[in-house]
N, C-alpha and C positions, 0 to 999 in steps of 0.2 A: 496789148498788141504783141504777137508774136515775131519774132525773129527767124529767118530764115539764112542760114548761113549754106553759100553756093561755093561748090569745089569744081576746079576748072584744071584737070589733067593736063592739058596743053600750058599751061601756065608753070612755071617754076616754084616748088614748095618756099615756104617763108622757111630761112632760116630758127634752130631750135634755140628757144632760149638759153643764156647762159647762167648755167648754176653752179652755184660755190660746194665741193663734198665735205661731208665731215671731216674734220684729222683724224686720220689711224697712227695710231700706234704701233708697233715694233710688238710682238706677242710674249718675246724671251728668249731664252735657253731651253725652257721646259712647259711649254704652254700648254692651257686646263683648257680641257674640253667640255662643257656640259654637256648634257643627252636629256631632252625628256621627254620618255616615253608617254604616252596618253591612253594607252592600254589598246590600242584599237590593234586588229591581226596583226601581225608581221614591224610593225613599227619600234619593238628594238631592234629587228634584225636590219630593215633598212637604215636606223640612225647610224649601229653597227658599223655598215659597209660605210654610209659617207665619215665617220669620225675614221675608218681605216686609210681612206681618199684622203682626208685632209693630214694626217700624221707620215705618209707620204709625202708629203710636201713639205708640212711644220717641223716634222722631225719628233725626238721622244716627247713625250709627255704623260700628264695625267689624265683623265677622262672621270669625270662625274656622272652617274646614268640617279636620272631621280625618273622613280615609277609613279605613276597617278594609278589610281585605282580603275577611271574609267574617264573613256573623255569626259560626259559630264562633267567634270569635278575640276575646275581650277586648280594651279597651285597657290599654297599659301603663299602670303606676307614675306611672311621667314622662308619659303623655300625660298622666292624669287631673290630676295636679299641675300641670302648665303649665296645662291648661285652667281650674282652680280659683283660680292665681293669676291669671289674665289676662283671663278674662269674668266683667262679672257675672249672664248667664244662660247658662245647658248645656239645649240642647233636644235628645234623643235618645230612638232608640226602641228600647224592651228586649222582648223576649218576641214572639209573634205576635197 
């Protein structure tokens, strides 16, 4: 049997759940940027502009750009591991 859930405007929304955020940490003095590109048009130039947005704010740092050949193509093992060991932000774009 099916369910049928009715929403009534006039009535006041239920309160949103409360959730607990991960911890963040503190990025440094010189925080690593990943980048990875996926090969699709324009997508180092956009990663580009937002790793310049965010050093803006973070301050100097490094910046890591890893190329994929094409989106088809995951990265490796070893990319993602190097990149997880050695920035502490990954800015990448998955899907269309």
């Amino acid at each position: 049997m099916a369910e049928i859930t009715v929403l009534r405007p006039d009535e006041p929304a239920p309160p949103p759940a409360t959730i607990v955020l991960a911890e963040r940490r503190a990025p440094g003095d010189r925080p690593v940027l990943g980048l990875v590109d996926n090969g699709k048009p324009h997508a180092r130039e956009l990663l580009e502009i937002l790793a310049a947005e965010l050093r803006s704010r973070l301050g100097p740092g490094d910046d890591i750009l890893l190329r994929k050949p094409s989106a088809a193509y995951p990265i490796t093992r070893e990319q993602a591991t190097d990149l997880a060991a050695r920035a502490h932000l990954v800015i990448t774009g998955v899907g269309d």
